[in-house]
Structures are given as C-alpha cells and as structure tokens.
C-alpha positions in Angstrom: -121.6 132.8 109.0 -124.7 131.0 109.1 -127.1 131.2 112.1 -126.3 127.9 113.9 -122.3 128.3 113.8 -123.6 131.6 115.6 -125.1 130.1 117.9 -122.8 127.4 118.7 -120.1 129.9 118.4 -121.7 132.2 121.6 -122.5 129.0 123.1 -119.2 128.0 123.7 -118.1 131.7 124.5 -120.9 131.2 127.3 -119.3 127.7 128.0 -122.9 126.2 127.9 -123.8 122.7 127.1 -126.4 122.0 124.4 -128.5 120.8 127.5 -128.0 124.1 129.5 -128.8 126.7 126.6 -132.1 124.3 126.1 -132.9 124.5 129.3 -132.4 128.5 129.3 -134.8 128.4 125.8 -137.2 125.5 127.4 -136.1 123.2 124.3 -134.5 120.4 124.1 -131.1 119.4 123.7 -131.5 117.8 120.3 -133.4 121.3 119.2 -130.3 123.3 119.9 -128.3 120.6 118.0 -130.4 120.5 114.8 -130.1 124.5 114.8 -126.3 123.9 115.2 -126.1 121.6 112.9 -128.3 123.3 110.1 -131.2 120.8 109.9 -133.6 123.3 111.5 -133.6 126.8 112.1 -135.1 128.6 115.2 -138.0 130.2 115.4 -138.2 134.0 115.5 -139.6 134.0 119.4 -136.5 131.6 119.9 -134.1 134.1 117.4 -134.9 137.2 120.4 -134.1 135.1 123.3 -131.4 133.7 121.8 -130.4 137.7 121.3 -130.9 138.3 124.5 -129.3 135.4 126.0 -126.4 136.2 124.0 -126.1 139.8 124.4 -125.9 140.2 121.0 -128.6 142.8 118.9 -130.9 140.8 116.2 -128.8 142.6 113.2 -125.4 140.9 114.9 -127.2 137.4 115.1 -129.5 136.7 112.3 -127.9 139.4 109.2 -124.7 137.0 107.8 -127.4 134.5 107.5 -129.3 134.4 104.4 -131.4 131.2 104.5 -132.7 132.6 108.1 -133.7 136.2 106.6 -135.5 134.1 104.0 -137.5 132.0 106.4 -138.0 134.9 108.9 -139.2 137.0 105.7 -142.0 134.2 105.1 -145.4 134.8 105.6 -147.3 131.9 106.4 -149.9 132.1 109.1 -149.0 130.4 112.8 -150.8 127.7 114.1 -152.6 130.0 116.4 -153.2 132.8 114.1 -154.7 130.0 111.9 -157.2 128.5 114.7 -158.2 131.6 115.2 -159.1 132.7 111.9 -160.5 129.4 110.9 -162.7 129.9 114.5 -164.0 132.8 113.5 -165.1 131.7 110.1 -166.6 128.4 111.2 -168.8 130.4 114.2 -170.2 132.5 111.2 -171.3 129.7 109.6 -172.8 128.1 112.1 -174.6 131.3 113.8 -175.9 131.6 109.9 -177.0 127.5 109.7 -178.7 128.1 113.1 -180.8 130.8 111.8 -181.5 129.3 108.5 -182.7 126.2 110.2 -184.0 127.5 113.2 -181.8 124.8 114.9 -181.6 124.9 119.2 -177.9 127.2 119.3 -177.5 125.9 123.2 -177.5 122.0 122.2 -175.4 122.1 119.2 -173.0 124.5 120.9 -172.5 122.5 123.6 -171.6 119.4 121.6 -169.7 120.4 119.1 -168.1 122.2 122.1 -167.6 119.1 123.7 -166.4 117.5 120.5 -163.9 120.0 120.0 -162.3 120.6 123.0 -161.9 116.0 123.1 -160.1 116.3 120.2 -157.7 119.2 120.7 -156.8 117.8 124.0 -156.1 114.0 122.0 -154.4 116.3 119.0 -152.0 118.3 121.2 -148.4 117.4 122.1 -148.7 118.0 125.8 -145.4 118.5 126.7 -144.4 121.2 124.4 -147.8 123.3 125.7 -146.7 123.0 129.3 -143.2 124.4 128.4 -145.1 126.9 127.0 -146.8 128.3 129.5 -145.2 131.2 131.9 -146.9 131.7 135.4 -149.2 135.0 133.4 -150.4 132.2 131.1 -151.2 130.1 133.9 -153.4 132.7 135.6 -154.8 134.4 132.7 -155.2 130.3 131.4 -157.5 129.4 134.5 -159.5 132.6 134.5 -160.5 132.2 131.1 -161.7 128.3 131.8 -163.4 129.5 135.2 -165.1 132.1 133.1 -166.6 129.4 130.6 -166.8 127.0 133.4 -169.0 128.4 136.2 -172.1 129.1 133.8 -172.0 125.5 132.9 -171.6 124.6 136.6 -174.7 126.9 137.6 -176.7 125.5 135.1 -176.0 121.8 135.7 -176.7 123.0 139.2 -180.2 124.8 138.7 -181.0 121.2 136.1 -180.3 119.2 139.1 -182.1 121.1 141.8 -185.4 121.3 139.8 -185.4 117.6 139.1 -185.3 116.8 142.7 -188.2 119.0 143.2 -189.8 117.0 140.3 -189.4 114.0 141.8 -190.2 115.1 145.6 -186.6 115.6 147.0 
C-alpha cells in the first residue's frame, strides 16, 4: 500500500477531514490531498508526525511503500543546510578579498548585509515561514535579531551623539 492510501486510510479511521489533519500538520488542505492522491509525497519531518498522529511506528507507515523509501533514501542537501554551507563559503571569500585588498570589512559588511537580508525577506514565501515557527523559535528567533540589533542601535546612537556635539547641540 502506497504511503498516501495510508494515510487517507488512518485518516478516515481518525474520522478527520483533509482540512483537520492539515490543520494538525500546519499544511494545507490541498497538501494532504496531493499526498493522498500520489502527486506529492510528505516530507520526512511531516512522515514522523504523521506517525505520531497516527499512532502508528515509522516501519508500519512508510515500509509497503517503495517510491517513499526511495525519496526518503535521497540525499540532496535542504534548503537550509544549503544556505548554510553556501554562507560559510561566501564569508571565506570575502574575509580573503578583504585582506587581499585591504578593503574597509565594516562598510561592505554592512551593505551586502543590508542587501541580503532585502532580498531574502522579497524571496521568502511568508506564510509558510510563519507556520513554521513554534513559540521556542519565536524566542530563540528574537534573541538572535536583538543580539545583531543592539550593536547596530548603539552605534547609530554613539554616530548621532557625536555629531550633535560637532555641530554645537
């Protein structure tokens, strides 16, 4: 039996809608129907809550299905896995550049700072990162910007105080 006849299959046992197991998974309606349907296949962080949900062990839910063991069995980096690596790779390269050309680090850290963070905010679908996020995420989230934040803030801060002194304020 293939994985989304499973999971309709529990579904129904459950007497669940489409809508409700979504809202259980914080998908969509039409997600859980592509699974059921075959046109997509969950994801393995979707595969354990589904297991959980279910009651069932990850052998009873994924095993009968051999497309899923093949996709699961893939190795391709995730997208964040990916930013990461790339990240760390592209901050070499510049920390090299910037001592090969003796080139100001604060400045062009700050813009292509800038830069970056525009365009993943314009690049990112929005509503799937706020379903995303658990109330940990949230906290650990806004710790991590307050830690990058308030350096900026006390140095726009000190900029702004000794230019009023400049100019006699």
């Amino acid at each position: 039996m293939e994985i989304g006849q499973r999971i309709q299959q529990q579904r129904k046992l459950k007497q669940w809608s489409q809508a409700a197991l979504g809202d259980r998974l914080h998908l969509s309606r039409q997600s859980i129907s592509k699974w059921e349907n075959g046109t997509a296949l969950p994801s393995f962080a979707n595969i354990v809550a589904l297991s959980d949900l279910f009651g069932l062990s990850l052998d009873e839910l994924i095993r009968p299905d051999e497309q899923l063991m093949a996709h699961l069995e893939d190795r391709e980096l995730s997208p964040v896995a990916t930013i990461w690596w790339w990240g760390l790779g592209g901050a070499i390269l510049v920390f090299i550049g910037l001592l090969v050309f003796r080139i100001d680090a604060a400045a062009l850290t700050s813009s292509l700072g800038l830069i970056s963070a525009i365009g993943l905010g314009v690049a990112l679908k929005w509503r799937q990162v706020n379903r995303a996020f658990s109330k940990a995420a949230i906290v650990w989230g806004s710790l991590l910007l307050g830690t990058f934040l308030v350096p900026q803030l006390f140095g726009m801060l000190a900029t702004v105080i000794t230019d009023m002194k400049i100019w006699g304020y």
